[in-house]
N, C-alpha and C positions, 0 to 999 in steps of 0.2 A: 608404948607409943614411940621409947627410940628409936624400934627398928626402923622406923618408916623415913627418920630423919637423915639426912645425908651431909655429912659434916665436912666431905672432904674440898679442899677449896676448888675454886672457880677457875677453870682456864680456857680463856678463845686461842682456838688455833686461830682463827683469820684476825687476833688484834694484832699487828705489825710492833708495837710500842711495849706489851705486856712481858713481863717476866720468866719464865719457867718457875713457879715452886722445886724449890726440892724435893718437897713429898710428894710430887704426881709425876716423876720421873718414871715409873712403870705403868703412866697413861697411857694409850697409844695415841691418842690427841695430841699430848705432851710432846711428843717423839718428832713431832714434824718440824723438816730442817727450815727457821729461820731466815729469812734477808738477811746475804750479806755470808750465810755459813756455807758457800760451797756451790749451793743451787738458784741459777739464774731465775729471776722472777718476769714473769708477762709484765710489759708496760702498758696500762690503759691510757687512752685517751679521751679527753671532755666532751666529743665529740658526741652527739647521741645520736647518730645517723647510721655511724659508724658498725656494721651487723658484727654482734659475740664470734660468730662462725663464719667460715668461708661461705661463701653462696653457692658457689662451684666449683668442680675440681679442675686441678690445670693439668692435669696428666692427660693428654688427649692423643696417646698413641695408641689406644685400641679402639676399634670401630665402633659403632651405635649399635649396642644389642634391638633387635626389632621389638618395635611395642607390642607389647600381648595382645592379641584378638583382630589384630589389622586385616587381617591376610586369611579369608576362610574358605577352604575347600570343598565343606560337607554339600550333602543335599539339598539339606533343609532342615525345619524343626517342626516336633513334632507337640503343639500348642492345643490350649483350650480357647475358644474363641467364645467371650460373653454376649449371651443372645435373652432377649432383645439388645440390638445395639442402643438404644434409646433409653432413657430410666425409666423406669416402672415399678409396681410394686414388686418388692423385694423377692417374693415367695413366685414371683411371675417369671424368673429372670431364670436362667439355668447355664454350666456351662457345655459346650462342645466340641468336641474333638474333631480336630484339622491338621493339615499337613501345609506349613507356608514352606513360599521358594522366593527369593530374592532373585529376579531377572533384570537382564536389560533386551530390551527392545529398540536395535539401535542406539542411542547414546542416551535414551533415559532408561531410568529405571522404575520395574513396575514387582510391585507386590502381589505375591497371588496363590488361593485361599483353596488347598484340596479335600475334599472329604477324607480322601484314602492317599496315603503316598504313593499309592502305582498311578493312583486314578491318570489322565491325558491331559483332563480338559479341568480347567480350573472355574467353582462355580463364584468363587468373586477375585475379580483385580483391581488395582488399584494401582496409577500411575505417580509416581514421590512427585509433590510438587516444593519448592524451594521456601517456602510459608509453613509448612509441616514439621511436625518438630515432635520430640518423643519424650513423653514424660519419663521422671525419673522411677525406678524400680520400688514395687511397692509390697506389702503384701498384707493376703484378706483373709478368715476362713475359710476353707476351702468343703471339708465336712467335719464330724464330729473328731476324725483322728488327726487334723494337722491343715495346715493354711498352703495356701499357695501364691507363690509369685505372680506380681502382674506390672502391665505396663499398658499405656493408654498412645497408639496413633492421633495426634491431634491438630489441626487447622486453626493457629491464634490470627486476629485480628485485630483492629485496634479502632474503638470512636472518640473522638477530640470534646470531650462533655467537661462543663463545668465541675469545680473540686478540687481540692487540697492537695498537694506529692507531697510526698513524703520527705521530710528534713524541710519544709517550705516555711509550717508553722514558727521553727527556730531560727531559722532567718530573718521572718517579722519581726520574734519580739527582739534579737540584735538591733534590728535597724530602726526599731518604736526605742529601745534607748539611747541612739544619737540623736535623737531630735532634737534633742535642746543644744549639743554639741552643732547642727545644722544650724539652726538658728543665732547660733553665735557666730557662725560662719558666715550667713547671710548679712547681719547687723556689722559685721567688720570688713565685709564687703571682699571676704579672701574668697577671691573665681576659684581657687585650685581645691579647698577644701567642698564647696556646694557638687563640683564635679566630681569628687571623689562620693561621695553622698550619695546623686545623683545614677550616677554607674552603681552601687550598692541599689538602689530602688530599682534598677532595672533587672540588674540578676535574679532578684527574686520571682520577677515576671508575674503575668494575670493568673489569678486563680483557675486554671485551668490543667488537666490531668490526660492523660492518654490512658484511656481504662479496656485491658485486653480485655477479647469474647473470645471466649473457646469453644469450640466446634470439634467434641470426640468423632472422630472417624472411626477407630474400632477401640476397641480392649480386648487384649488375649494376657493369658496365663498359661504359667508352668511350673512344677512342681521340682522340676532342675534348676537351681541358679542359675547355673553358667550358660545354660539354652537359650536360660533369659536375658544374659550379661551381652553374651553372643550376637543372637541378636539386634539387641540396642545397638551393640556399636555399629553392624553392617550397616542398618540402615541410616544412623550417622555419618557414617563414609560416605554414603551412598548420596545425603543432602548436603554435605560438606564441597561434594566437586559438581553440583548443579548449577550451569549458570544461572544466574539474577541480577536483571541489570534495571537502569531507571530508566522506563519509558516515558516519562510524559513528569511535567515540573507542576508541582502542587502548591497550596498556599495553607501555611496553617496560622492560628492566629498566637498558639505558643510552639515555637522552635525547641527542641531537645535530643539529645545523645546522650545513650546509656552506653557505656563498655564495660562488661564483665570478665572478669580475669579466675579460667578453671586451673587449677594445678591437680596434676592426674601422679598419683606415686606406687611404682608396686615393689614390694619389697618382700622379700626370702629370708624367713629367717629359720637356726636351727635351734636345738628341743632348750638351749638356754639363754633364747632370746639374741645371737650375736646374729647382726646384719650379713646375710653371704652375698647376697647381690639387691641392688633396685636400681629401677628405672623409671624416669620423672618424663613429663611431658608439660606443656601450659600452652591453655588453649585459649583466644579473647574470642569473644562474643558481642557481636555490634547491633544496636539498634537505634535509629534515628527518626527523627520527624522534622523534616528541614523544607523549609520552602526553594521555587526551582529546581535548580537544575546543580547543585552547590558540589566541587572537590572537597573534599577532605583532606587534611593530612594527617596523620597519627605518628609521634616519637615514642619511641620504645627505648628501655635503660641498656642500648646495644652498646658492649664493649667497643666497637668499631668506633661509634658515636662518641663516645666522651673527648669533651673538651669543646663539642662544635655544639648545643644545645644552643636554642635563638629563642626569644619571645619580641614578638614583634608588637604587642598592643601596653599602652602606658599603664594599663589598672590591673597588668598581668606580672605578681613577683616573681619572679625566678625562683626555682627552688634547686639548690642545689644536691644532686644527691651522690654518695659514694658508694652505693650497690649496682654498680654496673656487673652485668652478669653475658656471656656465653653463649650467644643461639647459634645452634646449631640444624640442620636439617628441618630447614624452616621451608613451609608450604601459606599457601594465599588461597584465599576463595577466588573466586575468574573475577571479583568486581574491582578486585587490585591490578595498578600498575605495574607486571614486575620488572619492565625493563625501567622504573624511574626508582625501583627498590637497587636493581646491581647498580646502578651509578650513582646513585646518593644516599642508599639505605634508608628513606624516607619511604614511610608507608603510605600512598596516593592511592585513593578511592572515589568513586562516583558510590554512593550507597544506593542499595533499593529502598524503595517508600516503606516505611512502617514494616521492614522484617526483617527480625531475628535469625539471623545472619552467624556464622562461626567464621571470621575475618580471617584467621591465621590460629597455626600454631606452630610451636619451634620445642626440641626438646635440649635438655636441658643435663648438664653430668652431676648428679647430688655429690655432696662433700663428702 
């Protein structure tokens, strides 16, 4: 049983206060140089905001390598297209072989579906509309020896129906245990606390939810990745620079904006894991339901921007943050202002009604 036992004593490298034993001097834990022997130590600070790591590199004298897949030349791809388009039973469903090409037709862009890659005439098109949106990459069986990639063209839409959002639940029960803290409020007759209360009941808003319907327009497959990676992004490029603008002022009876924040990273590495190169992008994603005709504005953590951050409403704190980061080779959807972007780096928008939208993205030099 003694082998199992380990008598020899205890030492943390990372205790600052601790000792060195003499007998574990051929530690190699032991060995490490001490505060105060020679070798300068990092300062931390209390700060918890404050990011472990740069956010960014500040070396910005070589140029923006191009992001992968932006820029494609080929013909086309060569895809399974799932028929029926409509669900059905399983065994009723089959896939088939198509030649898609990515066109434009004067300044839209139109999808379009060949039996044979020579073939001329295309037996389905389909024109990209600015509501269309492409699922994420999937994959299915395809037969007994191996699956296949798929992706789904889709049409979301959105009905304003009764129901719960999500994180809404948790803000009831916060604001079910002020009550009695309101009520003491009320009873002492302090106006600033009832309004602070008050604005908390309101955030929460009516039980009411914005619940998408999706409307598959097609599914294809392919047994390539990259055909399928391919692709996804053209047609992304291709709904990224479609205009969409607000025609007409609407009335809902719950107001809401979602903004989603992608970060896209490709990185090289060699056969022992060391980073040779990567390249970062961050993409936001807008979706609103706003009554009228309403501007927008959006702050973003722009290194330009620090120090000028404004909040203008009284039940709004400040947050202060020190991750100010680097945009660089930044692009807007058409619904952006950009000449009120070069003059004040403020992001000014008119949104379109109920769609998901990809608002901007900037890329960005990883540490």
């Amino acid at each position: 049983n003694n082998a199992f036992q380990d008598t020899s004593p205890r030492f943390n490298p990372f205790d600052k206060t601790q000792e060195i034993p003499a007998q574990v001097t051929d530690n190699i834990f032991a060995q490490a140089v001490l505060p105060g022997e020679g070798e300068k130590t990092l300062e931390r600070t209390d700060s918890q905001e404050t990011p472990p790591t740069p956010l960014f590199d500040e070396d910005v004298s070589q140029p923006l390598e191009p992001f992968p897949r932006i820029h494609y030349v080929g013909s086309g791809w060569e895809m399974q297209l799932r028929q029926p388009n409509k669900k059905k039973i399983t065994g009723q469903r089959f896939w088939k072989k198509v030649f898609m090409k990515l066109v434009y037709q004067g300044e839209n862009p139109v999808l379009q579906l060949f039996n044979n890659k020579d073939d001329k005439d295309p037996f389905q098109e389909l024109p990209l509309q600015p509501c269309y949106s492409v699922s994420d990459i999937g994959a299915q069986q395809y037969d007994n020896f191996g699956k296949i990639f798929t992706v789904k063209l889709q049409f979301i839409f959105y009905k304003e129906r009764p129901g719960v959002r999500p994180g809404q639940v948790t803000k009831a029960e916060r604001i079910t245990n002020k009550l009695s803290q309101f009520a003491a409020y009320a009873i002492q007759g302090d106006y600033q606390g009832v309004k602070e209360f008050g604005s908390d009941l309101k955030k929460l808003g009516l039980p009411v939810e914005h619940a998408p319907q999706i409307s598959q327009l097609f599914k294809i497959g392919s047994q390539n990745y990259e055909d399928m990676k391919q692709f996804s992004v053209c047609v992304e490029e291709a709904l990224f620079r479609l205009p969409a603008h607000r025609d007409r002022a609407l009335n809902y009876k719950m107001e809401e904006v979602q903004i989603t924040a992608v970060d896209e990273l490709y990185v090289d590495q060699n056969s022992t894991g060391g980073v040779i190169r990567q390249i970062a992008r961050v993409r936001l994603f807008f979706l609103g339901f706003l009554s009228g005709m309403p501007d927008v504005e959006l702050g973003v953590n722009d290194l330009v921007r620090q120090g000028k951050e404004v909040v203008g409403r009284h039940d709004i704190i400040p947050v202060v943050t020190e991750e100010w980061i680097r945009l660089e080779a930044v692009e807007f959807h058409s619904c952006v202002q950009q000449d009120e972007y070069e003059r004040t780096r403020t992001i000014k928008f008119k949104p379109p009604d109920a769609c998901y939208i990809e608002l901007m993205r900037f890329r960005v030099r990883p540490p």
